[in-house]
C-alpha positions as CSV (number, residue, x, y, z in Angstrom):
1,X,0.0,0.0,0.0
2,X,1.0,3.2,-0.9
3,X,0.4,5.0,2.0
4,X,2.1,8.9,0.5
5,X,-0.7,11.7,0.4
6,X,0.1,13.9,-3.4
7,X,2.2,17.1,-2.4
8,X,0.2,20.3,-1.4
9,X,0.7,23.0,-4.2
10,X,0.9,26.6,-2.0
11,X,-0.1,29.7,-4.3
12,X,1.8,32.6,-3.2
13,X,0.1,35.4,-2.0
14,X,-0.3,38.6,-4.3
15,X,1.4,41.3,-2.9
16,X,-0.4,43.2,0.0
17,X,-1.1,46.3,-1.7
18,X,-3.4,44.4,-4.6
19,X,-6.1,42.7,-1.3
20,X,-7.6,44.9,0.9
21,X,-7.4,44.5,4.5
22,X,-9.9,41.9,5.6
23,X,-8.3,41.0,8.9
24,X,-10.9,42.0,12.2
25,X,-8.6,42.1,14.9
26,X,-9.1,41.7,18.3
27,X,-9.0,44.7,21.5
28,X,-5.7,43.7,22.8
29,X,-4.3,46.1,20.9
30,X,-1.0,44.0,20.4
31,X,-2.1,43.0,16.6
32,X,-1.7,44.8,13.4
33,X,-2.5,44.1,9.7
34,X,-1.9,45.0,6.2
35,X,-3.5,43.3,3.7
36,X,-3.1,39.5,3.9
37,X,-0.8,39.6,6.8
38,X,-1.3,40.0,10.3
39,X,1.3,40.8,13.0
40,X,1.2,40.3,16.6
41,X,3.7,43.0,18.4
42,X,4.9,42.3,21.3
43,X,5.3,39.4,23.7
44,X,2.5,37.7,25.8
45,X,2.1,39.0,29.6
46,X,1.8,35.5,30.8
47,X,-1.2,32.9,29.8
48,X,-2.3,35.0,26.9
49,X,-3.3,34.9,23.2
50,X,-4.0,37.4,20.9
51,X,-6.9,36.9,17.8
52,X,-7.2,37.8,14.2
53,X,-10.2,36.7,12.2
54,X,-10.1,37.0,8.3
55,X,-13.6,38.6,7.3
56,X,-14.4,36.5,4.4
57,X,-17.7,34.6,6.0
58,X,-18.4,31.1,4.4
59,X,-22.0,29.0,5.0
60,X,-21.6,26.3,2.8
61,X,-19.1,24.0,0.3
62,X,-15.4,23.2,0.6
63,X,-13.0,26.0,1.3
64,X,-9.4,26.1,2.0
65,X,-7.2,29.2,2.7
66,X,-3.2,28.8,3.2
67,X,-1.7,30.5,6.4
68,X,2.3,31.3,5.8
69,X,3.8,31.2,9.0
70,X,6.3,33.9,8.2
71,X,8.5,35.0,11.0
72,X,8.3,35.1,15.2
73,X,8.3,32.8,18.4
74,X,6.7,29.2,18.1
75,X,2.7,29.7,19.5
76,X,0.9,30.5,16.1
77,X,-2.7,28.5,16.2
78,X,-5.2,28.6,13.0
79,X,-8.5,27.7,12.6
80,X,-12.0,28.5,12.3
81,X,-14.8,31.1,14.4
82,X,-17.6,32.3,13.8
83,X,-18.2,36.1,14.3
84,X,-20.5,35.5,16.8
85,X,-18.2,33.5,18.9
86,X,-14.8,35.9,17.8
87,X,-13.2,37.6,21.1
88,X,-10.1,38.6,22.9
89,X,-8.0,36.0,24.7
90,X,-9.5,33.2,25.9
91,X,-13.1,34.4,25.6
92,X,-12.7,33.5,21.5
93,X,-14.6,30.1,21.0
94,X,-13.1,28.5,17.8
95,X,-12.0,25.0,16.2
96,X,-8.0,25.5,16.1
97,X,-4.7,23.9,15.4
98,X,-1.3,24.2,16.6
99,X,0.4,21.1,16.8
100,X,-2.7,20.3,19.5
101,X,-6.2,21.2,18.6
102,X,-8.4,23.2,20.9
103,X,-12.0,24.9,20.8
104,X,-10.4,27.5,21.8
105,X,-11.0,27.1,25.4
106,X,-9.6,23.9,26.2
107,X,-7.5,20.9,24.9
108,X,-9.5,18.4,21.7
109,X,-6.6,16.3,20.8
110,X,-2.7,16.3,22.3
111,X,-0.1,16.0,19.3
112,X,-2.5,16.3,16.6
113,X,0.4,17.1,14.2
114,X,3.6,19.2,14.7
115,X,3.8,22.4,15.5
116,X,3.8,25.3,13.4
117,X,6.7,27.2,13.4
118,X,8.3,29.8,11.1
119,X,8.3,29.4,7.6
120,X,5.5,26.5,8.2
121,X,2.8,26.7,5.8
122,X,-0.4,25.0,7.1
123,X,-3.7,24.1,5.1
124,X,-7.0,25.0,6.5
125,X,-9.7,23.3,4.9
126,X,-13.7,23.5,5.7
127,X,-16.1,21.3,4.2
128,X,-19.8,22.7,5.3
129,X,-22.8,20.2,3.7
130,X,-26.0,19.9,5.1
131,X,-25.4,17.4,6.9
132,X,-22.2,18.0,9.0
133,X,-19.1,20.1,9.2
134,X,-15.5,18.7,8.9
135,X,-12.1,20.8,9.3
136,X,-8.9,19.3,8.4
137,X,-5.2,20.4,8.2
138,X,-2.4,20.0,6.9
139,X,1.3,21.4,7.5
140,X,4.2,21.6,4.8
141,X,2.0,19.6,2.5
142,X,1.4,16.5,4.9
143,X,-2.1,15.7,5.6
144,X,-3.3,15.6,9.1
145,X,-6.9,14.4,8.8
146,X,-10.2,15.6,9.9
147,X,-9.6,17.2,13.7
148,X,-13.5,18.3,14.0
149,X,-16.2,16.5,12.3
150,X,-19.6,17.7,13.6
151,X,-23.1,16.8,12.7
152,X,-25.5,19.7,11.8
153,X,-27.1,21.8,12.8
154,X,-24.0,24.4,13.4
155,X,-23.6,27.5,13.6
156,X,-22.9,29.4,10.9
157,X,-21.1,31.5,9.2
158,X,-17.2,30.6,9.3
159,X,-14.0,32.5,9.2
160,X,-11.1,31.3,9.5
161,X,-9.0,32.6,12.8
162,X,-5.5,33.0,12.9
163,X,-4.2,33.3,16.9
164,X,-0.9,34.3,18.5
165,X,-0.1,32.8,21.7
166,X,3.6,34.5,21.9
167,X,5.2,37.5,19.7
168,X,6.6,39.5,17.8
169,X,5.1,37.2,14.6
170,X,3.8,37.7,11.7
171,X,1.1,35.2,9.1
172,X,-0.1,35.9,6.1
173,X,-3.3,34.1,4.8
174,X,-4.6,33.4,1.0
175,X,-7.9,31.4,0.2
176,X,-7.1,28.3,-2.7
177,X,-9.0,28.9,-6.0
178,X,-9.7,25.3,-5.6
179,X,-10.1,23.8,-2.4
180,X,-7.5,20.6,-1.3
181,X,-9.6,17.3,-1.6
182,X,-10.3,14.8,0.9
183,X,-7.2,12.8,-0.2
184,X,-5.0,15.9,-0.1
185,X,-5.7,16.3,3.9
186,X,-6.5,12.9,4.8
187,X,-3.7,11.7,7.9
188,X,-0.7,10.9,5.9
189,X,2.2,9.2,7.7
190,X,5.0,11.2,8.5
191,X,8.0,11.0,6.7
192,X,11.1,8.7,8.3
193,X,13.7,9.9,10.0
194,X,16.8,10.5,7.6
């Protein structure tokens, strides 16, 4: 069996004076943005994270968007909120992955995957039909698998969330033409030691 999951083709983001700024940040007052990217300032004052949700709402069909990890301290978590649920800190109630996934409140799953660090890029995709939600990821073009699969009714509609738990760092975010496919993100092994 050929157990390899098809390399993850990244399209790189158009420079940030060709998107407009999309990015609703949250009060803390330690983020910034500029077109696809987002930038979290300082350092965290102990147990802290810091919340940027990317304003492009989705209620239904596949979706993936590409977040470039692109410089800063190891804490970056990505995801998916609603705008109903989007706060500072802790009080933001999301579906979110960084090398552990969360709701945003509490741990889901312990070593989901790896975690993201600089110069990472990691797959967010969102598959909304009518009959359940399922978000998957993937990291440097390895397939993690489904991390939330939840029957409908949900809430609705989605963003994705990009979340600082340390700083100064900086993402950038771009939404696929296509979305990844199920085999794209499904849990691929990861790679032997060389």
């Amino acid at each position: 069996l050929n157990h390899s999951t098809p390399p993850l083709h990244f399209h790189p983001r158009p420079p940030s004076s060709s998107l407009p700024n999309m990015w609703q940040l949250d009060s803390s007052g330690n983020l910034s943005s500029s077109g696809p990217t987002v930038t979290c300032i300082e350092q965290a004052k102990g147990s802290s994270k810091f919340n940027a949700l990317w304003n492009d709402p989705v209620t239904s069909g596949r979706h993936t968007w590409a977040v470039t990890y692109t410089s800063g301290a190891p804490g970056l978590w990505v995801g998916v909120t609603t705008p109903s649920k989007f706060d500072a800190g802790w009080k933001c109630k999301s579906m979110s992955f960084g090398g552990n996934t969360s709701d945003g409140g509490g741990l889901i799953t312990a070593d989901f995957g790896p975690r993201p660090a600089p110069g990472d890029v990691i797959h967010i995709t969102l598959d909304l039909s009518p009959e359940r939600l399922e978000l998957s990821f993937a990291i440097n073009g390895r397939g993690l698998g489904p991390a939330f699969s939840i029957p409908a009714p949900f809430p609705e509609p989605w963003c994705p969330l990009v979340s600082f738990s340390d700083g100064p760092a900086e993402a950038a975010l771009a939404k696929l033409p296509e979305p990844l496919d199920a085999a794209a993100m499904a849990a691929a092994p990861a790679a032997p030691p060389p």
